[in-house]
C-alpha positions in Angstrom: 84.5 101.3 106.7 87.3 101.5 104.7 89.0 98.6 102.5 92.3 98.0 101.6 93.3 95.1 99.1 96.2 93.1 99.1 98.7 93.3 97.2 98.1 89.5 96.1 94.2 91.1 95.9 95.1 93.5 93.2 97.2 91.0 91.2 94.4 88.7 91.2 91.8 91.2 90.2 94.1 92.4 87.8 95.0 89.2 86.1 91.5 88.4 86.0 90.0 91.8 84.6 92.6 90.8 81.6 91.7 87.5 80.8 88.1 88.5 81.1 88.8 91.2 78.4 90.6 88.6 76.2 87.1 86.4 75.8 85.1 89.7 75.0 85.5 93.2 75.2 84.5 95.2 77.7 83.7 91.8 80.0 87.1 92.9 82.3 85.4 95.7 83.0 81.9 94.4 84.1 84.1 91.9 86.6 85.8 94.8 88.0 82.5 96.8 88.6 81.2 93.1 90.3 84.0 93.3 92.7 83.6 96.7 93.4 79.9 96.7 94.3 80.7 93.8 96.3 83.4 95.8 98.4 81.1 98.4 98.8 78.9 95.5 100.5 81.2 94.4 102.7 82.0 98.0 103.8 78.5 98.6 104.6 77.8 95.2 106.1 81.2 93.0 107.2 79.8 90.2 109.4 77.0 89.5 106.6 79.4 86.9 105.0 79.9 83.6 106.1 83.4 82.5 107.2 85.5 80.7 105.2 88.1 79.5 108.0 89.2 81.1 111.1 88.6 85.0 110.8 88.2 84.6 107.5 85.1 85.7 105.6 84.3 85.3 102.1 81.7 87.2 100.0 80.6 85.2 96.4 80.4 87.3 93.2 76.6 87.4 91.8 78.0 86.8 87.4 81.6 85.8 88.2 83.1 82.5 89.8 85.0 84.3 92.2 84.9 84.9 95.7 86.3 87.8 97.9 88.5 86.3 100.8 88.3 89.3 103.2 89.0 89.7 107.6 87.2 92.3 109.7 90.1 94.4 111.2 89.7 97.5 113.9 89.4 100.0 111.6 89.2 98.5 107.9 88.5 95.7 106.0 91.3 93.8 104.7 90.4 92.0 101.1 93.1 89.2 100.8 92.5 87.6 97.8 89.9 87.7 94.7 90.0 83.9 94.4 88.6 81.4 91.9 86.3 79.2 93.3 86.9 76.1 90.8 90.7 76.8 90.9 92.2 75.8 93.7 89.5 76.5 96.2 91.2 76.1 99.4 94.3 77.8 98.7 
């Protein structure tokens, strides 16, 4: 199934990526490859995840304290938001 991130998504994976490369090289890039073997999950197997409210699922990263905030849609899988789960956790 196919996944599209928000735009919020990509900010957040962005933002985070960066300030993951700021505390050691090359760390940005091992939280990007986290998220994206975790969308490749959810692709293969949407309903797996618990839901976080509503239609709302989230999928936990294994190394990273993030979670992926994602709904099931007719033909995709729409990621809302790569969220902190210490920071503002029900946002």
């Amino acid at each position: 199934m196919q996944i599209i991130f928000s735009s919020l998504a990509k900010s957040e994976l962005d933002d985070a990526s960066r300030f993951y490369e700021i505390e050691f090289a090359g760390l940005g890039q091992q939280f990007k490859d986290e998220v994206r073997k975790a969308a490749l999950r959810i692709a293969e197997y949407p309903k797996a995840w618990s839901t976080e409210q509503g239609e709302v699922r989230k999928c936990l990263l294994h190394r990273f304290p993030y979670k992926i905030l994602y709904s099931i849609e007719h033909d995709h899988i729409f990621v809302i938001a790569i969220a902190h789960q210490h920071r503002k956790p029900d946002y």
